[in-house]
C-alpha positions in Angstrom: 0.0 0.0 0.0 1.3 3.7 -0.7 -0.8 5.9 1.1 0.1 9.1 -1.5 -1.0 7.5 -4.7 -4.1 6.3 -2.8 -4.5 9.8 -2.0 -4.0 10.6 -5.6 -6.3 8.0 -6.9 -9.6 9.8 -7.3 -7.6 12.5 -8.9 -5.9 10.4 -12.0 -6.9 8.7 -15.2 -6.2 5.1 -15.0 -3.6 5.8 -17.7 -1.8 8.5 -15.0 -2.5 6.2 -12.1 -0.1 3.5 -14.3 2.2 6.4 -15.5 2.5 7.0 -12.0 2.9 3.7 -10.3 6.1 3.1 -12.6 8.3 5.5 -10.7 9.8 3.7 -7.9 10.1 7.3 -6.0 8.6 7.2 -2.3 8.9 11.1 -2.6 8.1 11.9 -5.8 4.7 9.9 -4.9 4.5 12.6 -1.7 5.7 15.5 -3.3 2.5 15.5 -5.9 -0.2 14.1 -3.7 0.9 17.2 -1.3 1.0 19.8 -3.7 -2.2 18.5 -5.4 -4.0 18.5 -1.7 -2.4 21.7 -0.7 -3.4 23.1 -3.8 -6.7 21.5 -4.3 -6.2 20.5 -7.9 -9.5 18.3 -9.4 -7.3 16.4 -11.4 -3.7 15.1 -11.8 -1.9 14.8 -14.8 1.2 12.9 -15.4 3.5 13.4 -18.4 5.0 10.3 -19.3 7.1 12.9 -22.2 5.3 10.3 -24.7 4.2 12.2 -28.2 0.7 11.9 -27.6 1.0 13.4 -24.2 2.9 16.2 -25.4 0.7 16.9 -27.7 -1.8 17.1 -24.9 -0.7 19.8 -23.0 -0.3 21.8 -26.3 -3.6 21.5 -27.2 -5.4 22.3 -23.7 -3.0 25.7 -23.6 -4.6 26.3 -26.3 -7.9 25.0 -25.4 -7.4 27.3 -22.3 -6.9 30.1 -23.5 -3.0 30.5 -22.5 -1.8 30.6 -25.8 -3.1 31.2 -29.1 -2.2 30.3 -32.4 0.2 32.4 -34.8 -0.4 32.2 -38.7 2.8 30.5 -39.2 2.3 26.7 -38.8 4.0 25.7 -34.7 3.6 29.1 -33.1 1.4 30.0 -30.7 1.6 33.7 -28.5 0.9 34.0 -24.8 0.9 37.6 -22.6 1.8 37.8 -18.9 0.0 39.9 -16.8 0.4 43.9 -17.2 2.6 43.7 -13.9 4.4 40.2 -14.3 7.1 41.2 -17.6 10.6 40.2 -15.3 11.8 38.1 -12.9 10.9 40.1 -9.7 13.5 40.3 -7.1 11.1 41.9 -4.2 8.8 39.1 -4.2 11.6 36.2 -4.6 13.3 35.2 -1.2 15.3 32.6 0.1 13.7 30.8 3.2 16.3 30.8 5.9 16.4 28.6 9.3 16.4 30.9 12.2 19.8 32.1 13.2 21.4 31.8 9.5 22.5 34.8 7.7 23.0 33.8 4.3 24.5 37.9 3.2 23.5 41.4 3.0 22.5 41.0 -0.6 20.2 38.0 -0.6 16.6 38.8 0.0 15.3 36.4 2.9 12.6 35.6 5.4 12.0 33.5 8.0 11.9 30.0 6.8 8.5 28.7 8.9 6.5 32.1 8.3 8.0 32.4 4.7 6.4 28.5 4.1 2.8 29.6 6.5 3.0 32.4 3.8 3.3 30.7 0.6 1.3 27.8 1.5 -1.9 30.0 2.7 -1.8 31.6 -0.6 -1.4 28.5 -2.5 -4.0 26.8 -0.4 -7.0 26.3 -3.2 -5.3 27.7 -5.4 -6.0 25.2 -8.1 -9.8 24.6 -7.5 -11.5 23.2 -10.5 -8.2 22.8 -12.6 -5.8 19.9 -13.5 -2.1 19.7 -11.9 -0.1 18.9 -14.6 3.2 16.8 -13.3 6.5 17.9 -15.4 9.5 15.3 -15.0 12.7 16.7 -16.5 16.2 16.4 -16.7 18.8 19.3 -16.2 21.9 18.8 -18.1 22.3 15.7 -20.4 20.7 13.1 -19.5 22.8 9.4 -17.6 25.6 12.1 -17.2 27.8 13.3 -14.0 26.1 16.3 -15.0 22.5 15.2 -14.7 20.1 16.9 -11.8 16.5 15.3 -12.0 13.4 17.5 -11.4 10.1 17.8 -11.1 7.3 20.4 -11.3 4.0 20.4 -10.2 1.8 23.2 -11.9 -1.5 24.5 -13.4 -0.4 26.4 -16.3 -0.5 24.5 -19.1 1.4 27.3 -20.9 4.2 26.6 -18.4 4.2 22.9 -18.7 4.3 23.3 -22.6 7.5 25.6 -22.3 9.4 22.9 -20.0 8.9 21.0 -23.6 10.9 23.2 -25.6 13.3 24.4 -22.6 14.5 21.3 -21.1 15.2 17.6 -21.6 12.5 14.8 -20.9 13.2 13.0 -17.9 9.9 10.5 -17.2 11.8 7.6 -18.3 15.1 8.9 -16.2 12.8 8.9 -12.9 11.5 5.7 -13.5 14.6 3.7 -13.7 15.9 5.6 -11.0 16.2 4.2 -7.3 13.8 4.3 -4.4 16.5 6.8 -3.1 16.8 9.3 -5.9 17.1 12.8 -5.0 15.6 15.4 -7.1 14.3 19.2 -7.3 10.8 20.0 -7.0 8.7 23.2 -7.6 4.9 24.0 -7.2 3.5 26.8 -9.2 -0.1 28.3 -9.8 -0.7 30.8 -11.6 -3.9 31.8 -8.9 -6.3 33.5 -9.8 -6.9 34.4 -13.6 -8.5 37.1 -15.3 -10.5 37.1 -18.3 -7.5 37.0 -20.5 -5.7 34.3 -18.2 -3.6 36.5 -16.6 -2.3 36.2 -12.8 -4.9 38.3 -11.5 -3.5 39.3 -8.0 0.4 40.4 -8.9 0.5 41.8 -5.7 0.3 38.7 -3.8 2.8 37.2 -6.1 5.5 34.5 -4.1 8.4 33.1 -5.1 10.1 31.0 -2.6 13.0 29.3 -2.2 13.1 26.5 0.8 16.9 25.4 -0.1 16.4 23.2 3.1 14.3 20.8 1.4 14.8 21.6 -2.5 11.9 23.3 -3.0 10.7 26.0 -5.2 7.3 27.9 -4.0 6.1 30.2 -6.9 2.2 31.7 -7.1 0.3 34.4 -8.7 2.8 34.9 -11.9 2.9 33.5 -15.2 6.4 35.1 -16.4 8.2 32.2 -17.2 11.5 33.2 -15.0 9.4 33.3 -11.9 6.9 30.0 -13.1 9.2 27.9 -15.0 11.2 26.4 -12.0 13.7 25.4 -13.6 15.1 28.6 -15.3 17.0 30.5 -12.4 14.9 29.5 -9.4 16.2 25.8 -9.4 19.3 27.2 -10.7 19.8 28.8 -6.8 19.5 25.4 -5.6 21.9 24.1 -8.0 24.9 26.9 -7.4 24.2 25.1 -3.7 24.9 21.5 -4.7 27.9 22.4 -6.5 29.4 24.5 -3.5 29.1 21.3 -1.7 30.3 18.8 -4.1 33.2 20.9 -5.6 32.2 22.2 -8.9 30.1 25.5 -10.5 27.0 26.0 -11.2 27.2 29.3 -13.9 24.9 32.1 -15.2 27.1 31.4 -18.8 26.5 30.9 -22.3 28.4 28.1 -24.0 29.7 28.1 -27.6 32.1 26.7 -30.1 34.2 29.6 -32.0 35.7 27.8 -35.4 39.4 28.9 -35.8 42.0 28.6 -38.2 42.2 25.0 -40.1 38.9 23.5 -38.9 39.6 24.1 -35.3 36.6 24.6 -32.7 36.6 26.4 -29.3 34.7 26.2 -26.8 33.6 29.4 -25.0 31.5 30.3 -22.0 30.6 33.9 -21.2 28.7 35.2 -18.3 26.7 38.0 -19.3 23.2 39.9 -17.1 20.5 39.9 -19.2 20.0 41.8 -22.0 23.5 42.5 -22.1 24.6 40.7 -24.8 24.8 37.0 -23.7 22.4 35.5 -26.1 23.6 37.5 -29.3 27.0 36.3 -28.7 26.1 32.8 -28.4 24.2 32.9 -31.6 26.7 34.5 -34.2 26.5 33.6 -37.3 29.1 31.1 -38.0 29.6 29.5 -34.6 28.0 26.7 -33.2 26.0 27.4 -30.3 25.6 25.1 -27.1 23.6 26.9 -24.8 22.5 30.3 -23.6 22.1 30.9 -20.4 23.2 28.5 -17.8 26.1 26.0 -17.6 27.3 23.5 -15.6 30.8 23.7 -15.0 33.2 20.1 -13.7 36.8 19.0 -13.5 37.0 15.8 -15.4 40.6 14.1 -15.5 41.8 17.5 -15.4 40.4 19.4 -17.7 37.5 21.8 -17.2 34.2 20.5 -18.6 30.8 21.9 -19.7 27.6 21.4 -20.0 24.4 23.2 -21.1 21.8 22.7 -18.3 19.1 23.5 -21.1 17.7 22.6 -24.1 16.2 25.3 -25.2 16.2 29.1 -25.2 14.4 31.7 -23.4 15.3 34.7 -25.3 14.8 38.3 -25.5 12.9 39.0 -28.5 13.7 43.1 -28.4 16.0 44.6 -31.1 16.0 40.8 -32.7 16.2 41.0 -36.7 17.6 40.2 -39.7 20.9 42.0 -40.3 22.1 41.6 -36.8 20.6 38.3 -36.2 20.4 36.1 -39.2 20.2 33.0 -37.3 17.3 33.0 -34.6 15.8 35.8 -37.2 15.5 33.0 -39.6 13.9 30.6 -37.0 11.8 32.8 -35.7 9.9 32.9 -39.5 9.9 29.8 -40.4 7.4 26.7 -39.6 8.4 25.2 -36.1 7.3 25.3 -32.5 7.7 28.6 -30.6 6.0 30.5 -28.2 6.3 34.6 -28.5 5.3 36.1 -24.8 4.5 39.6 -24.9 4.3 40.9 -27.9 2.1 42.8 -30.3 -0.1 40.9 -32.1 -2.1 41.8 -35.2 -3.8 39.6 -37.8 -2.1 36.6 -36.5 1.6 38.1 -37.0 3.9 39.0 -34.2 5.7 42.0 -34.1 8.6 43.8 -31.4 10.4 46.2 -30.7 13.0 47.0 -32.6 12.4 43.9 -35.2 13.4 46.4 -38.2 10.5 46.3 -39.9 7.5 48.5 -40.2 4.9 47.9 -37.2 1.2 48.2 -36.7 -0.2 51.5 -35.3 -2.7 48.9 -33.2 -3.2 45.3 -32.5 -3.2 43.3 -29.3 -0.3 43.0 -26.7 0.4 42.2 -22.6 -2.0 45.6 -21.9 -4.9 44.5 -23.7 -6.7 46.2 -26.7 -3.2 48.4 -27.9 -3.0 51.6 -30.1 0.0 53.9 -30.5 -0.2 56.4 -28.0 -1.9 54.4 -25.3 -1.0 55.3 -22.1 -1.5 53.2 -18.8 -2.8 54.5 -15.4 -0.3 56.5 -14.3 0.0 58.5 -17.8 3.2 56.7 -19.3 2.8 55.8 -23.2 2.4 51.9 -23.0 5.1 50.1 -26.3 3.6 48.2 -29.0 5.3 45.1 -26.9 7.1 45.0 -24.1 11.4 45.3 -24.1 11.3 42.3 -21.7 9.2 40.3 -24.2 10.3 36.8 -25.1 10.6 33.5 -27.7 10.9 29.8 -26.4 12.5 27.5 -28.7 14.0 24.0 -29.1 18.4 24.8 -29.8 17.6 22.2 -32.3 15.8 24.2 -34.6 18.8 26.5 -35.0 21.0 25.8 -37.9 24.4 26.4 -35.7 23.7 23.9 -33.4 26.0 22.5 -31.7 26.5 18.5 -32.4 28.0 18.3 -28.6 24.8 19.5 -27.2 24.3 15.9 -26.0 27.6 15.0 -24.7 27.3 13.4 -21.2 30.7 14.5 -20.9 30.3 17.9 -22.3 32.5 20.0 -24.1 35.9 20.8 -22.9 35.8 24.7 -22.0 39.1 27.0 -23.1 37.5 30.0 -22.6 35.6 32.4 -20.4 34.2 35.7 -21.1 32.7 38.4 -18.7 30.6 41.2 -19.9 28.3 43.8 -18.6 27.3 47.5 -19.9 29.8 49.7 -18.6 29.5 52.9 -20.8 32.7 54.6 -18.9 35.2 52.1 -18.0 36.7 48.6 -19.5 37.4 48.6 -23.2 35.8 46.0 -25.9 38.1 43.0 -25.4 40.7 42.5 -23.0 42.5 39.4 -21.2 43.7 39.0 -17.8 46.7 37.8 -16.7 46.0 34.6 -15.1 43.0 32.8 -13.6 42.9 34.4 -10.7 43.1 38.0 -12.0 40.4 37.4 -14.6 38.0 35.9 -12.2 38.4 38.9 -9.6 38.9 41.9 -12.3 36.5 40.7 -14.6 34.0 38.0 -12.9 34.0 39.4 -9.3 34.4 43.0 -10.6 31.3 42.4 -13.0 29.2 46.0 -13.3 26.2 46.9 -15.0 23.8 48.5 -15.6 20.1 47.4 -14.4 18.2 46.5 -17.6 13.9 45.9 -18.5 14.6 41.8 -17.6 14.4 42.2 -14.3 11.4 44.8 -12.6 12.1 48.0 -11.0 14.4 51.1 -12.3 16.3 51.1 -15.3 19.9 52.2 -16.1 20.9 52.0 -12.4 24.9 50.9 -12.0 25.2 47.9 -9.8 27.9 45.0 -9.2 26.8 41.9 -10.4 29.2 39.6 -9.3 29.8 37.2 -12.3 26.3 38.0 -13.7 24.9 35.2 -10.5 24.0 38.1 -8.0 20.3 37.5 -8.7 20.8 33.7 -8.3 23.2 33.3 -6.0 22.4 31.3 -3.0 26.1 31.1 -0.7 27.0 33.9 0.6 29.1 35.6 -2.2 32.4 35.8 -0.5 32.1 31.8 -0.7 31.5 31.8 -4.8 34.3 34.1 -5.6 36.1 31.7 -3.2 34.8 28.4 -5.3 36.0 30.3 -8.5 39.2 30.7 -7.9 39.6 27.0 -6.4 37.8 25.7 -9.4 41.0 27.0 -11.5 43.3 24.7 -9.2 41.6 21.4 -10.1 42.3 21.9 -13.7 45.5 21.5 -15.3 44.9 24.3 -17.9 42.3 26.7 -16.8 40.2 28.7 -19.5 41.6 31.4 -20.6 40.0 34.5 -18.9 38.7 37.7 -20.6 36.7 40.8 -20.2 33.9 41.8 -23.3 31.9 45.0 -23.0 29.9 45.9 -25.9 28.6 49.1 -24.3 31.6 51.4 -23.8 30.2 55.1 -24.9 31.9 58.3 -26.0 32.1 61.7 -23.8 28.9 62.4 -26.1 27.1 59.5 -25.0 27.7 57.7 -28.3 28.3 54.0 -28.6 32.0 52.7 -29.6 30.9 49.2 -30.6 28.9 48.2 -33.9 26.7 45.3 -32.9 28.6 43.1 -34.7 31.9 43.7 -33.6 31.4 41.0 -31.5 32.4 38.5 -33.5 35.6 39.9 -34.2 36.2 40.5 -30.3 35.6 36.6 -30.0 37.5 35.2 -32.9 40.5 37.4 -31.5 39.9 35.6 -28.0 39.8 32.3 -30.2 43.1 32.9 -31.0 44.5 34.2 -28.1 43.6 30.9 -26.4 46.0 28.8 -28.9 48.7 31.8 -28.8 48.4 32.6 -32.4 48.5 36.6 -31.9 50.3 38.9 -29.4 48.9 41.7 -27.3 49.3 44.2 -25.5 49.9 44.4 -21.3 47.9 47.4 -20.5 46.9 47.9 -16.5 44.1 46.0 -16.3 44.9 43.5 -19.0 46.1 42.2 -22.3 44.6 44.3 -25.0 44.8 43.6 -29.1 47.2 45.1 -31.2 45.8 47.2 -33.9 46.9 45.1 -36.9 45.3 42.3 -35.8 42.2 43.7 -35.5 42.3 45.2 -38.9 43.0 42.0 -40.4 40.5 40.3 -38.5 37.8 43.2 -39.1 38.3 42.7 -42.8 38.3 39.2 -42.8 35.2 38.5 -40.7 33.2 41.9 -41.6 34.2 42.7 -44.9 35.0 46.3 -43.7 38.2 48.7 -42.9 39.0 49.5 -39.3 41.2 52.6 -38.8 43.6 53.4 -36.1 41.1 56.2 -34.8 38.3 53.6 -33.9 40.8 51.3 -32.3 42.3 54.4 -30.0 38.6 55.7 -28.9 37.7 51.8 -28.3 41.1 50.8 -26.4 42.4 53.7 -24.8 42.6 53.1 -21.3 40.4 55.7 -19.3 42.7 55.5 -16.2 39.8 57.6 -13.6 37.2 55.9 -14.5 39.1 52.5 -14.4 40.2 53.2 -10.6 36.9 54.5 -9.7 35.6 51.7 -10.4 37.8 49.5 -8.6 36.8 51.8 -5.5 33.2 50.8 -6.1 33.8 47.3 -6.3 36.1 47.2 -3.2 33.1 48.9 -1.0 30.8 46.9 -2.2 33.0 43.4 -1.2 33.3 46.1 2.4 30.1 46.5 2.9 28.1 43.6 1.5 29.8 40.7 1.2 31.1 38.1 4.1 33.7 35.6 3.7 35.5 37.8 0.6 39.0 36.0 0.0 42.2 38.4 0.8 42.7 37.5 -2.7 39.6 39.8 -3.5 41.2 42.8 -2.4 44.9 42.0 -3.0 44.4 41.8 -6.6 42.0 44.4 -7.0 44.9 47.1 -5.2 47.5 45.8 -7.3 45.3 47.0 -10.5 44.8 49.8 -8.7 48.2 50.5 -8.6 49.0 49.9 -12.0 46.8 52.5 -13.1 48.1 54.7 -11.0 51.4 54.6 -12.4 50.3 54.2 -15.3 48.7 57.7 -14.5 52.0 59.4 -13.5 53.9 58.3 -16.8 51.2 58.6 -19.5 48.2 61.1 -17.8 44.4 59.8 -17.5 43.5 58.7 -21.2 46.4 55.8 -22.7 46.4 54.7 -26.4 47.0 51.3 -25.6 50.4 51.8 -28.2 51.9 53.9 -25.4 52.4 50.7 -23.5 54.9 49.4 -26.0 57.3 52.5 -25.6 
């Protein structure tokens, strides 16, 4: 006798009662019956990741009214709530046992009232609806890599995105052991409006109980906070792999082709909507993942591996001369769901998509015309700038054919990036591991962008692009980082990108697609194939091999003005920022390694020698005299 599936009973098919009864999990059997009583779900369904069940949970969010279908053949649109367009940092919190401090930057509660919270609100919460029961696998699947989970929800437009986002794990879970540990989430959406929206935002939870590896999530629909395994289980993950010795990483992966057939494998840490995607997707390069990577030492070499399957991506400023690739995807037959944007006689249209737009149509407000304007008087976009795409990697061309690899690929590289408008220039490489991971991963500052909701444009430290995420206390990650680069006998090669440096006038230095000449340079700086310049913060290019590479990867001339605006160091702003960075470590941050600090004041005293002999702006040329 199991007393949870004979809870369950009444609430399952015969055909989920079987589906059911061939996992061999005691807890997996207590985590649904909970959630389905705690929740008061009518039904239960259980997706065995069989065709036909698939299928199923396309057709009811459809059938429900959570998505609609696009004129293209495959795609299908959903909005999120007015108020629910970004992952929303007030109303996610760790939960935290009485007497642990996690840090000063975490937002936490009390673990037993943070769980009496979340469970009164998502008491009922799924009267009259089906629970549909997600099993999936994070990272390839029979790999060191693997981490099982499962999610429990009543969005069928959320269960159909875990289709194209992850990898199926039913079968996994039911030749696992009676022992098996896995994640688990619970999600409602709550109550719905009319256009099945999360009605009550303001009630909106998202809680993390990191004692028990669960995820809490209720009253939103945007898929960061209801798709539990995008960077909610991801916090539990960086967690596991501070225990167990290896990194759990906000980073892209892909493969850079180099001279004579070679490949490359990158990873680059980038906050959202600051380039991380784009980068991973150039035209010509394969493409392994795009937002989060698992990270191991394997006979001594660092390994990686795409926790995903799919991509979650910013749709805003998306089209066809700057983004042949997903632009291409995104128009052609094939499943994909577009979240929040414009729709008008079955087309989709965003911001920035470089064609013309309608002057109406429908979008995440409603009824839209240009002009609109919402209650407090500010002109409401055709779509939204946070709006989204979820597809399958494997409809994209540049695929990569590792993708699969239990072992994963073998990593040479690692890029960080943010916008900084004032400070680091395009491309530059550290010296070592350890400088790269404290001048360019610890160091990391941008600027707050639309993926995430509250102000705009706001400079903040985001320590390796994981501040959102992180779960440790920070001092402990940094830490992890720069043991990590012990374990291997050759660690990537470190570098700092930023695509966002601006002129006194406020003008942007970088074309879009200088990128890809920023990473084939990298490419070859990995195998020692160019030579560079040591500048005070790091090895920068030298002019003529960015002219060669500029004309052979974009066809265009690149003169020795545009390399001094874009690689002069700006020795102020440089060492201002290193004072920003060093308070912050002060005043936020426990546990910060000596390392942290020693490293940074050595930089610091670089440039300020750098100051004495050259003055506060350096063409990079000066540091060959």
């Amino acid at each position: 006798m199991n007393p949870y599936i004979d809870a369950l009973r009444p609430k399952l098919s015969k055909a989920d009662y079987q589906k059911l009864c061939a996992i061999k999990i005691p807890k997996v059997h207590e985590f649904i019956a909970k959630s389905a009583d705690l929740c008061n779900a009518e039904h239960v369904f259980i997706c065995s990741d069989s065709p036909e069940d698939k299928e199923y949970i396309r057709q009811q969010a459809i059938e429900h009214k959570e998505e609609q279908k696009l004129a293209v053949p495959g795609h299908t649109y959903h909005f999120d709530g007015f108020y629910d367009q970004g992952r929303d940092r007030k109303a996610t919190k760790y939960l935290v046992p009485k007497r642990v401090f996690l840090t000063k930057a975490l937002n936490q509660i009390d673990r037993q009232e943070g769980l009496a919270e979340v469970k009164s609100i998502l008491r009922d919460s799924m009267t009259g609806r089906t629970m549909i029961a997600r099993f999936l696998s994070l990272g390839p699947t029979d790999s060191v890599f693997t981490i099982l989970g499962l999610q429990c929800t009543d969005s069928w437009y959320v269960a159909h995105s875990e289709d194209l986002l992850y990898r199926s794990g039913y079968q996994v879970f039911t030749k696992s052991g009676s022992d098996t540990n896995f994640l688990r989430v619970v999600h409602s959406a709550g109550k719905l409006t009319d256009r099945m929206v999360s009605a009550e935002h303001d009630k909106k939870c998202i809680y993390i109980d990191y004692m028990d590896n669960t995820i809490y999530s209720v009253n939103t629909q945007y898929a960061g906070n209801s798709i539990g395994f995008k960077k909610l289980a991801f916090r539990l993950a960086i967690r596991k792999a501070n225990t167990e010795g290896w990194l759990a990483e906000h980073m892209m992966l892909m493969g850079v082709h180099g001279p004579g057939g070679r490949k490359t494998y990158f990873a680059g840490a980038f906050p959202s909507a600051c380039g991380k995607t784009s980068t991973a997707m150039l035209p010509g390069e394969t493409i392994v993942g795009d937002d989060i990577a698992y990270i191991r030492e394997i006979d001594g070499v660092a390994r990686a591996v795409n926790v995903e399957a799919g991509i979650f991506g910013i749709i805003k400023d998306v089209n066809p001369v700057d983004d042949t690739t997903i632009w291409d995807v995104l128009h052609k037959p094939g499943e994909i769901i577009f979240s929040n944007i414009l729709v008008k006689d079955n087309k989709p249209y965003w911001l920035g998509m470089g064609d013309e737009t309608p002057k109406d149509g429908v979008n995440f407000s409603g009824e839209w015309h240009e002009g609109k304007k919402d209650n407090t008087g500010k002109e409401v976009p055709l779509a939204h700038k946070n709006a989204r795409y979820a597809v399958k990697l494997t409809a994209l061309e540049n695929c990569d054919p590792e993708l699969e690899n239990p072992n994963g690929v073998e990593l040479r590289g690692i890029m960080y990036g943010g916008r900084d408008a004032r400070a680091y220039v395009p491309v530059q490489q550290s010296f070592d591991w350890e400088h790269g991971i404290v001048s360019y991963g610890a160091s990391l500052e941008t600027e707050t962008t639309f993926a995430t909701i509250g102000k705009e444009g706001v400079p903040e430290i985001n320590m390796m692009s994981i501040q959102d995420f992180i779960s440790i206390p920070l001092g402990k990650n940094v830490r992890n980082n720069l043991d990590f680069g012990k374990k291997v006998e050759n660690p990537p090669v470190v570098f700092g990108v930023n695509y966002f440096l601006k002129d006194v006038n406020g003008n942007y230095l970088n074309d879009p697609k200088d990128k890809q000449v920023w990473v084939k340079w990298m490419e070859l700086r990995v195998h020692d194939e160019v030579d560079a310049i040591k500048t005070p913060t790091g090895y920068v290019p030298l002019y003529e091999d960015l002219r060669k590479l500029f004309k052979e990867v974009r066809g265009v001339d690149y003169t020795k003005e545009d390399y001094n605006k874009q690689f002069t160091i700006r020795v102020d702003e440089n060492m201002a920022k290193i004072k920003r960075v060093r308070d912050f470590y002060k005043k936020n941050v426990t546990y910060t390694p000596e390392q942290v600090f020693w490293i940074l004041n050595q930089q610091y005293e670089r440039l300020l020698n750098a100051k004495e002999q050259f003055g506060d702006y350096i063409e990079p040329e000066k540091f060959l005299e």
